[in-house]
N, C-alpha and C positions, 0 to 999 in steps of 0.2 A: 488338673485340680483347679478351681474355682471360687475364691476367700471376698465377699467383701463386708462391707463394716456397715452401720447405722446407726445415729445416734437420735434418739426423741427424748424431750425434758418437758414436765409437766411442772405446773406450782399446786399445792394444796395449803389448804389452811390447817391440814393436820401437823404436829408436831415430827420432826425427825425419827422420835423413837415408833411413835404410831404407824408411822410408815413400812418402819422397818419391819415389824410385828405383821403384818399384812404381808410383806414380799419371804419373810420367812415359811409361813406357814402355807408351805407348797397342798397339803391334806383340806385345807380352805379355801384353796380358789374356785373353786367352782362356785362358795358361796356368795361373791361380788363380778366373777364372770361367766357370762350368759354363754351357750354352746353357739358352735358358730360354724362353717364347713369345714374348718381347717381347726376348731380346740372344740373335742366331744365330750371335755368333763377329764377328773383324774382315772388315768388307767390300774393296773392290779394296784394291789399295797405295796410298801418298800420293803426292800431286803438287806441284805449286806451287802448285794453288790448296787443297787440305786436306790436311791429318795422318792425317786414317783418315776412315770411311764407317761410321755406325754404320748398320745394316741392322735397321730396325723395320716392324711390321704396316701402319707408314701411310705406308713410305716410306724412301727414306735419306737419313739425314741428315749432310750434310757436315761433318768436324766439323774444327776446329783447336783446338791451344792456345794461347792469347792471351797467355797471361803467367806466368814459372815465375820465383819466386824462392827458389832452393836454401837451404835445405829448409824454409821455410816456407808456400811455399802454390804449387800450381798452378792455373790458370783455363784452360775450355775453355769455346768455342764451337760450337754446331752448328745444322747448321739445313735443310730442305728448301730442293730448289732454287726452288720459287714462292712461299717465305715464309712458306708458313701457319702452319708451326711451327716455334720456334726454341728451344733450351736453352741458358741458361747454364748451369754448372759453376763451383762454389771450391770446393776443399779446399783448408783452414788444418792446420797441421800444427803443432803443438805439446811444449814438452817437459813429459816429467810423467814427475815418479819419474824409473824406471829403462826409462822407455819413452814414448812419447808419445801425443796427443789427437789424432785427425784427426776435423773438422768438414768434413762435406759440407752445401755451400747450395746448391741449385739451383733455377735461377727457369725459369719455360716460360713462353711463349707463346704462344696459337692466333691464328690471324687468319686473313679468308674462310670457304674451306668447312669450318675445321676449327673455326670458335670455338664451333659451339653442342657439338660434342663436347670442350670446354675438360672440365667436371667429370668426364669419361670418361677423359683422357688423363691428367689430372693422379694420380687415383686409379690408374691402370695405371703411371705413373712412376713414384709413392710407393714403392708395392709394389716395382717391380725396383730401386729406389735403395735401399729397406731389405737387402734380398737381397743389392745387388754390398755394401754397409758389411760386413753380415755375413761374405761371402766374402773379404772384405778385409783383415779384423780375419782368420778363421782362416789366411791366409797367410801376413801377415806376424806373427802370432805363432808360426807357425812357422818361418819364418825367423831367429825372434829367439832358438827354442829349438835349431835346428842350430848359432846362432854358438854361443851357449853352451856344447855338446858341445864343437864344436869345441875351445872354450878350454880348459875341462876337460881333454880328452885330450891337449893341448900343454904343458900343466904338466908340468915337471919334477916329480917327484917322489923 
């Protein structure tokens, strides 16, 4: 078996809770990330045994969220159904300034048939884990800059 860890942190000008609103709402990601070879969009709907199905090249992996504490952090789990590979998920959600810090840690997995391709997979996560922060950061900073219009234009003047 095969465990390592990685951490990326991005700044947004979005507020904490905004953020969190965004990393909750597993049924919406596709609408701020693009497909890619490795994330093809959300798989079936959820059930009572998971929250979503991420749909990857080795499989899909069942996922849920484990733990949400508004608007500081949520945790997800996922995992193939024979175990061989499992991802945790935190985002920490922080404030700063006039926007906030989100830290992605996510730990993988391999075990069985997948552990000699452990340094294959991990290096293929990295890369789309950089990618979704990246897409992440560009949405909700702009989400941060419609509120702002928004306000703008609601001033009395």
């Amino acid at each position: 078996m095969g465990t390592s860890t990685r951490t990326i942190t991005i700044d947004t000008r979005a507020t904490p809770g905004a953020a969190f609103a965004r990393l909750i709402d597993v049924q919406g990601l596709s609408a701020w990330l693009p497909r890619s070879s490795t994330f093809r969009g959300p798989g079936i709907p959820p059930t009572e045994r998971h929250d979503y199905v991420d749909r990857t090249p080795i499989g899909d992996l069942a996922g849920r969220i484990v733990a949400a504490v508004p608007p500081e952090r949520v945790e997800f789990f996922q995992a193939t159904a024979d175990g061989t590979l499992s991802i945790g998920i935190v985002y920490a959600i922080a404030p700063d300034g006039d926007g906030a810090t989100v830290t992605r840690t996510g730990t993988i997995t391999t075990a069985g048939r997948l552990r000699w391709l452990h340094p294959v997979i991990v290096a293929v996560t990295h890369r789309e884990n950089r990618r979704t922060m990246k897409h992440l950061r560009i949405a909700l900073d702009a989400d941060a800059a419609r509120d702002a219009w928004r306000f703008v234009a609601s001033y009395p003047i």
